[in-house]
VODREN-259308 format. One record per atom (N, C-alpha, C, O): residue in one letter; x, y, z. Coordinates in nm, 3 decimals, always signed. Layout:
! residues N
PT A X Y Z
...
! end
This chain:
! residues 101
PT X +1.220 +0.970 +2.096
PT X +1.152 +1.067 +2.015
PT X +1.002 +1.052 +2.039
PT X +0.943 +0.944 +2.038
PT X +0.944 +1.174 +2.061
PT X +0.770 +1.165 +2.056
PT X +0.757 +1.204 +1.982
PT X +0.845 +1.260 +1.917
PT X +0.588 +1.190 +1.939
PT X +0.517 +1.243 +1.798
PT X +0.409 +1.267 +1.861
PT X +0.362 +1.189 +1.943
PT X +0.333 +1.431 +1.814
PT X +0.244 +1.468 +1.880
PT X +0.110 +1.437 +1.727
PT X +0.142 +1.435 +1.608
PT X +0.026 +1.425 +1.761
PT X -0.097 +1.382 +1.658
PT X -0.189 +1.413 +1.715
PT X -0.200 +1.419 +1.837
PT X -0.262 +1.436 +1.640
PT X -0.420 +1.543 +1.669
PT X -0.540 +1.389 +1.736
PT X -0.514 +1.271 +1.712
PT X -0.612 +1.416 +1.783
PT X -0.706 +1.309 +1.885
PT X -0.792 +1.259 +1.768
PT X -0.866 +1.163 +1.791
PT X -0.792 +1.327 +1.613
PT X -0.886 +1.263 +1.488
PT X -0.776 +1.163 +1.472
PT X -0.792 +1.049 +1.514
PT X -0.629 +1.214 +1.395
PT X -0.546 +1.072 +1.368
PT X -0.523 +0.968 +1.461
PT X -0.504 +0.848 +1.438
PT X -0.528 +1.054 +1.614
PT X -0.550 +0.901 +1.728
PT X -0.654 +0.845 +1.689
PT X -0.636 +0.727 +1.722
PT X -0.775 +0.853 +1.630
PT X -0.872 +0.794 +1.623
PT X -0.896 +0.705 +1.537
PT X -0.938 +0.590 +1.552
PT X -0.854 +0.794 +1.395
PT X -0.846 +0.685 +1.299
PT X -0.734 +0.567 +1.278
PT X -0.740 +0.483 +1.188
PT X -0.620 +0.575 +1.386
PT X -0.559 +0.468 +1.384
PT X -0.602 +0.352 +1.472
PT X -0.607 +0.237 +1.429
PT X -0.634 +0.388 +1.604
PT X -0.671 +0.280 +1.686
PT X -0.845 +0.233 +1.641
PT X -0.882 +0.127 +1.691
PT X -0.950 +0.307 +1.550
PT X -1.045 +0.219 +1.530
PT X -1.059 +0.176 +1.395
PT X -1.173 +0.158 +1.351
PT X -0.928 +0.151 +1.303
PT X -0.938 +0.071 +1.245
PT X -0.827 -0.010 +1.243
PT X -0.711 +0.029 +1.240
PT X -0.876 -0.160 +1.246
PT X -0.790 -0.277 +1.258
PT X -0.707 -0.315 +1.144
PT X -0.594 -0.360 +1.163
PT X -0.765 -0.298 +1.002
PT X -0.702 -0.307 +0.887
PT X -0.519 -0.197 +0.886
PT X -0.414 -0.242 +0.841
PT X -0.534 -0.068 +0.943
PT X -0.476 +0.015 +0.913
PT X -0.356 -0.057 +1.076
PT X -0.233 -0.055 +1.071
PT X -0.412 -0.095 +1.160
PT X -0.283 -0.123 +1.268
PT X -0.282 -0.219 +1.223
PT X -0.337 -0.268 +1.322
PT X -0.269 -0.306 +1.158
PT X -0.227 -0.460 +1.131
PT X -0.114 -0.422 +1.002
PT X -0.025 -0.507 +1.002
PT X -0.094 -0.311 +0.888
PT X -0.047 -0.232 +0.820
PT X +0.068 -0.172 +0.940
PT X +0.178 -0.226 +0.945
PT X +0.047 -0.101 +0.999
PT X +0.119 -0.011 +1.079
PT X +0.245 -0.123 +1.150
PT X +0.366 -0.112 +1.130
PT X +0.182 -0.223 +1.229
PT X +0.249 -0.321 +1.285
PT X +0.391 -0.407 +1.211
PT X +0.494 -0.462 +1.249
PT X +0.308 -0.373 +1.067
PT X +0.403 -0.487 +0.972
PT X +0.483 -0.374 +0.898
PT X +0.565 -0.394 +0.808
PT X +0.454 -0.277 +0.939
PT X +0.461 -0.179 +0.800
PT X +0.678 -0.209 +0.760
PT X +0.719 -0.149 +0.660
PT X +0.747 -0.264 +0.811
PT X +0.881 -0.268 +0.726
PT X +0.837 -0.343 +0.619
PT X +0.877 -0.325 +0.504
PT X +0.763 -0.419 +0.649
PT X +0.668 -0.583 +0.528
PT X +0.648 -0.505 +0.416
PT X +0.675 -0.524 +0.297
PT X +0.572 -0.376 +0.502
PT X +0.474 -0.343 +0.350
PT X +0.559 -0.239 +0.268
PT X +0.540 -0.228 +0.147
PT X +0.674 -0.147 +0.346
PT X +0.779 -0.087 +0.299
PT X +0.839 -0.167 +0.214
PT X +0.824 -0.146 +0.093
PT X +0.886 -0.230 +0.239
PT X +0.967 -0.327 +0.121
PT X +0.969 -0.376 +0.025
PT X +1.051 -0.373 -0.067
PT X +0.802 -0.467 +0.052
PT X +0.730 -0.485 -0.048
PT X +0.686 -0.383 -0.157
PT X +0.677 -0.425 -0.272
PT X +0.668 -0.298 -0.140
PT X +0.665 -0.136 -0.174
PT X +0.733 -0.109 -0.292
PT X +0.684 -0.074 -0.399
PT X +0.876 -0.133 -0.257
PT X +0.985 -0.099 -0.281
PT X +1.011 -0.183 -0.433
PT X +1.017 -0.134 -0.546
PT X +1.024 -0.323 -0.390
PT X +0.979 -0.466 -0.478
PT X +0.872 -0.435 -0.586
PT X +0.903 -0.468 -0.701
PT X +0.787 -0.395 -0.573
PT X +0.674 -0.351 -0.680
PT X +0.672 -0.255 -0.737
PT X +0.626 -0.252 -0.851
PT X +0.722 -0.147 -0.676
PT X +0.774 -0.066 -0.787
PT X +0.915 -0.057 -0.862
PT X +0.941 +0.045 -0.926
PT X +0.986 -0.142 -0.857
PT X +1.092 -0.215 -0.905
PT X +1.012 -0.308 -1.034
PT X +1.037 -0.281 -1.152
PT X +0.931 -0.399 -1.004
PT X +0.883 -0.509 -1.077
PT X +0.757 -0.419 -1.188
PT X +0.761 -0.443 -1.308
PT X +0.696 -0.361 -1.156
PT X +0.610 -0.273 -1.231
PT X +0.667 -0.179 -1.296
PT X +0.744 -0.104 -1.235
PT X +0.643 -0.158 -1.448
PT X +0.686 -0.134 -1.557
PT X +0.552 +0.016 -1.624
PT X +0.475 +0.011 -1.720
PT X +0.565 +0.078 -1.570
PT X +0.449 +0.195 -1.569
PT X +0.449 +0.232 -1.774
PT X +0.370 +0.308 -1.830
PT X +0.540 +0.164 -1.829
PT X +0.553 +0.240 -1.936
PT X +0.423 +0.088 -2.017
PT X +0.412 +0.107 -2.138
PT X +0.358 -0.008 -1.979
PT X +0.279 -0.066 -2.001
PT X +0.178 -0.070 -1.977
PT X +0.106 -0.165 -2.007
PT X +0.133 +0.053 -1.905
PT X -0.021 +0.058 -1.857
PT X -0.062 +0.198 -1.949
PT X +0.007 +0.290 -1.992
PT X -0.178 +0.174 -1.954
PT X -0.187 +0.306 -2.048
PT X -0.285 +0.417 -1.996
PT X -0.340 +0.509 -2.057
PT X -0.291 +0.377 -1.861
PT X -0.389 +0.516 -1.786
PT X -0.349 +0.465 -1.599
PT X -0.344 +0.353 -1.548
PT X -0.328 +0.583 -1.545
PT X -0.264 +0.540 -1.409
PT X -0.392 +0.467 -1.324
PT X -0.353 +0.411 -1.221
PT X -0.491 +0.462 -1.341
PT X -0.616 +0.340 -1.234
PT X -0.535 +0.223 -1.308
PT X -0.476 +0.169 -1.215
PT X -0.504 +0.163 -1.414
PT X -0.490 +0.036 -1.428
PT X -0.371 -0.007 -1.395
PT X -0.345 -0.127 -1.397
PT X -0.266 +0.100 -1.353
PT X -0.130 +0.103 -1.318
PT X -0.119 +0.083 -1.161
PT X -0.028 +0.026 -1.102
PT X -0.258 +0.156 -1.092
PT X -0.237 +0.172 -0.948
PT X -0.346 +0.043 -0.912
PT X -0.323 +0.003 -0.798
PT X -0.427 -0.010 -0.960
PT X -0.463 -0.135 -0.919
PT X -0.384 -0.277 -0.915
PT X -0.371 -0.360 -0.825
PT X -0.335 -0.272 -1.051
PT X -0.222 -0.392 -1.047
PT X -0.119 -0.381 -0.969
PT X -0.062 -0.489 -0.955
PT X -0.063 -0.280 -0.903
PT X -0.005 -0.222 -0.867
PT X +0.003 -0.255 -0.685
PT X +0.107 -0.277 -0.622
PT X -0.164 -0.249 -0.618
PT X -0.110 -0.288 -0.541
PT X -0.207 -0.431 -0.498
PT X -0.222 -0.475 -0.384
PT X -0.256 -0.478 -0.608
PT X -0.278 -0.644 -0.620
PT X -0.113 -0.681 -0.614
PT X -0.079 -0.722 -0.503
PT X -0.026 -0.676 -0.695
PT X +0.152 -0.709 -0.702
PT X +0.139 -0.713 -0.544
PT X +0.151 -0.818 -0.480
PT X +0.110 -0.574 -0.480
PT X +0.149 -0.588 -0.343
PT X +0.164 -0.672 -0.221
PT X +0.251 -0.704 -0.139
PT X -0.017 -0.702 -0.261
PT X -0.134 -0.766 -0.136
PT X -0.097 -0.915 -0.218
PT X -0.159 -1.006 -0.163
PT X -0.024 -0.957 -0.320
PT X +0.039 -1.123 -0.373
PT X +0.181 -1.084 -0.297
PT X +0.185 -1.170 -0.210
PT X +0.266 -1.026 -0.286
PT X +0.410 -1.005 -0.253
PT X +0.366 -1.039 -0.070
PT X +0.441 -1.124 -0.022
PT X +0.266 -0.989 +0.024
PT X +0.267 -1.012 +0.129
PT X +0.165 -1.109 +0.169
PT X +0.099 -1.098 +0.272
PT X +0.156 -1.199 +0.090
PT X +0.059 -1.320 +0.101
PT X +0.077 -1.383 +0.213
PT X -0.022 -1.403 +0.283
PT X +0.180 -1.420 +0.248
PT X +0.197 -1.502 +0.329
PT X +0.197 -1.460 +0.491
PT X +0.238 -1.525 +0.587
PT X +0.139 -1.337 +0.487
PT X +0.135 -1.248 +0.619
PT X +0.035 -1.260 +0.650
PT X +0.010 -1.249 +0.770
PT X -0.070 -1.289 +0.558
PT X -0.224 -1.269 +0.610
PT X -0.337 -1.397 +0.589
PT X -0.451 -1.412 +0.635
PT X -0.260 -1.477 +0.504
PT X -0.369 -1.605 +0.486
PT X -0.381 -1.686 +0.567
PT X -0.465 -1.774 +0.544
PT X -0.297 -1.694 +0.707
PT X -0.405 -1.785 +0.761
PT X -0.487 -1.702 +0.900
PT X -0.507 -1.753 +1.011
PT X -0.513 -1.602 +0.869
PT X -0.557 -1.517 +0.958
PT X -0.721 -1.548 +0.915
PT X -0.770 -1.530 +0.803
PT X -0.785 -1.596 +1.023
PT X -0.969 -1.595 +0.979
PT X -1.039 -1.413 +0.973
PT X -1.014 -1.314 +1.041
PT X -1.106 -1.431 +0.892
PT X -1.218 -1.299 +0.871
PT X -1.041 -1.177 +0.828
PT X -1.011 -1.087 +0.906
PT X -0.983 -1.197 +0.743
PT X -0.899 -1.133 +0.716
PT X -0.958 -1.075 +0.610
PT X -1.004 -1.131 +0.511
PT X -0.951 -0.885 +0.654
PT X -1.024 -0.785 +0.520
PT X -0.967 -0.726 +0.459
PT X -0.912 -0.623 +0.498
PT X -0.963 -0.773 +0.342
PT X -0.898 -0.830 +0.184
PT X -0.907 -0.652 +0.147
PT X -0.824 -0.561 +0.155
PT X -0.988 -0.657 +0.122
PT X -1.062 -0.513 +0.105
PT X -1.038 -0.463 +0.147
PT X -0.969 -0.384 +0.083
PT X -1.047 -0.432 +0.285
PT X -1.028 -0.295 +0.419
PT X -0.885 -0.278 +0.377
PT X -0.853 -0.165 +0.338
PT X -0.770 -0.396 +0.380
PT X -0.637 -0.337 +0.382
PT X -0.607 -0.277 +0.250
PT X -0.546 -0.170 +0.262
PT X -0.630 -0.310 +0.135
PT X -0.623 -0.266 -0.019
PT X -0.648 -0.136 +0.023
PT X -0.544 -0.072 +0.036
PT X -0.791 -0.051 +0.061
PT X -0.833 +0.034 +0.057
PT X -0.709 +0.144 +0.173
PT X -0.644 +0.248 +0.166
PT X -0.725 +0.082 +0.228
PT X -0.552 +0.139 +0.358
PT X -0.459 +0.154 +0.273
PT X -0.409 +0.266 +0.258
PT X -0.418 +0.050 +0.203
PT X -0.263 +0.079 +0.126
PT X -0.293 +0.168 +0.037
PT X -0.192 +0.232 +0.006
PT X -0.408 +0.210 -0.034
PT X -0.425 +0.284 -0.092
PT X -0.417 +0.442 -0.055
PT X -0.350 +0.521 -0.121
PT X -0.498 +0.481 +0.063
PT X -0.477 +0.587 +0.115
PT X -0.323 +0.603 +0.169
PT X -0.263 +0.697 +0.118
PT X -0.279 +0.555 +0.229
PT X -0.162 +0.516 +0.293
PT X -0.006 +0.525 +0.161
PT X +0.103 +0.567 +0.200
PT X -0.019 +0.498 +0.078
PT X +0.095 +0.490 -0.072
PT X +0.035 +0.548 -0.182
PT X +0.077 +0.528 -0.296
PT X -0.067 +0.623 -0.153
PT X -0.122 +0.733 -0.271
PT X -0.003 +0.793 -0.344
PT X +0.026 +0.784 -0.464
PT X +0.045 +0.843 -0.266
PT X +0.184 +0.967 -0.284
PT X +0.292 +0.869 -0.400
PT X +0.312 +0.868 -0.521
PT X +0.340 +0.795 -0.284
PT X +0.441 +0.715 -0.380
PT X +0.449 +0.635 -0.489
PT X +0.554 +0.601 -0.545
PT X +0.290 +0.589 -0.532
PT X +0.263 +0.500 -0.609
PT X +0.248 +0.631 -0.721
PT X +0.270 +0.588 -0.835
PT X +0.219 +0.771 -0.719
PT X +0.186 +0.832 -0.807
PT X +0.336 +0.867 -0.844
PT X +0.371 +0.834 -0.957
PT X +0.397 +0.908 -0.792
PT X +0.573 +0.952 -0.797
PT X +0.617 +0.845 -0.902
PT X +0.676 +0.869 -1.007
PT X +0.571 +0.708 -0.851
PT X +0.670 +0.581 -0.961
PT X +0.616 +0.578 -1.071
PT X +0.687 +0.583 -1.171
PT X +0.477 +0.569 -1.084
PT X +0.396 +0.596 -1.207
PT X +0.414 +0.718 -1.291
PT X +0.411 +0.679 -1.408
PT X +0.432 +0.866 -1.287
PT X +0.485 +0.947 -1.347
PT X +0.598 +0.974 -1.391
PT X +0.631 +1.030 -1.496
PT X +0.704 +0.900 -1.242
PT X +0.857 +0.906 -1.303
PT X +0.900 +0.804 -1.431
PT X +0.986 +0.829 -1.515
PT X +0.808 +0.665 -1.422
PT X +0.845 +0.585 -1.486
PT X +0.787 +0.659 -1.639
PT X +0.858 +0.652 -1.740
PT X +0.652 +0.729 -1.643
PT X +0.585 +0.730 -1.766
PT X +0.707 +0.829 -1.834
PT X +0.721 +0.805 -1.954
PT X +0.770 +0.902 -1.797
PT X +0.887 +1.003 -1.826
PT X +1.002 +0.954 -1.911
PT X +1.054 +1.021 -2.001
PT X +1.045 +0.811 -1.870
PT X +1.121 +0.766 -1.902
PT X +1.123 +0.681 -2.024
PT X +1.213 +0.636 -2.095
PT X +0.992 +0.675 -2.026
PT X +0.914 +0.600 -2.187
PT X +0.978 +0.642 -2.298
PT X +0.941 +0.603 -2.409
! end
């Protein structure tokens, strides 16, 4: 199977390192994914920023062990990736769950 992508998304994948180090692992971060929104309880947060931060701190602790002994590893850069990157789904679990309250 090919996938055709525009020469901007070639771009923004190969010049940032945070987002292919994500891409590379990504069953890791699928799963983990999966795990946290399982373990996160949306009917305890009482506005979705405090739902979607803990949310994917749970995450970036669930795949700890992927990245700590990596030197100059950006803590930040990838948060900010998973963020763009699980926008969608993190909002889906957070609304479906607030429903169920």
């Amino acid at each position: 199977m090919k996938y055709i992508i525009t020469e901007d998304q070639y771009d923004r994948v190969v010049n940032s390192t945070n987002r292919l180090f994500i891409l590379r692992r990504f069953d890791l971060f699928r799963n983990a994914l999966k795990e946290t929104i399982k373990y996160l309880n949306p009917c305890t947060y009482d506005s979705f920023e405090r739902y979607e931060t803990e949310f994917y701190h749970s995450l970036m602790d669930d795949i700890h062990e992927s990245y700590y002994l990596i030197d100059g590893f950006d803590y930040l850069g990838v948060f900010e990736e998973l963020k763009d990157l699980f926008y969608v789904d993190v909002t889906e679990s957070y609304h479906d769950g607030r429903k169920k309250c």
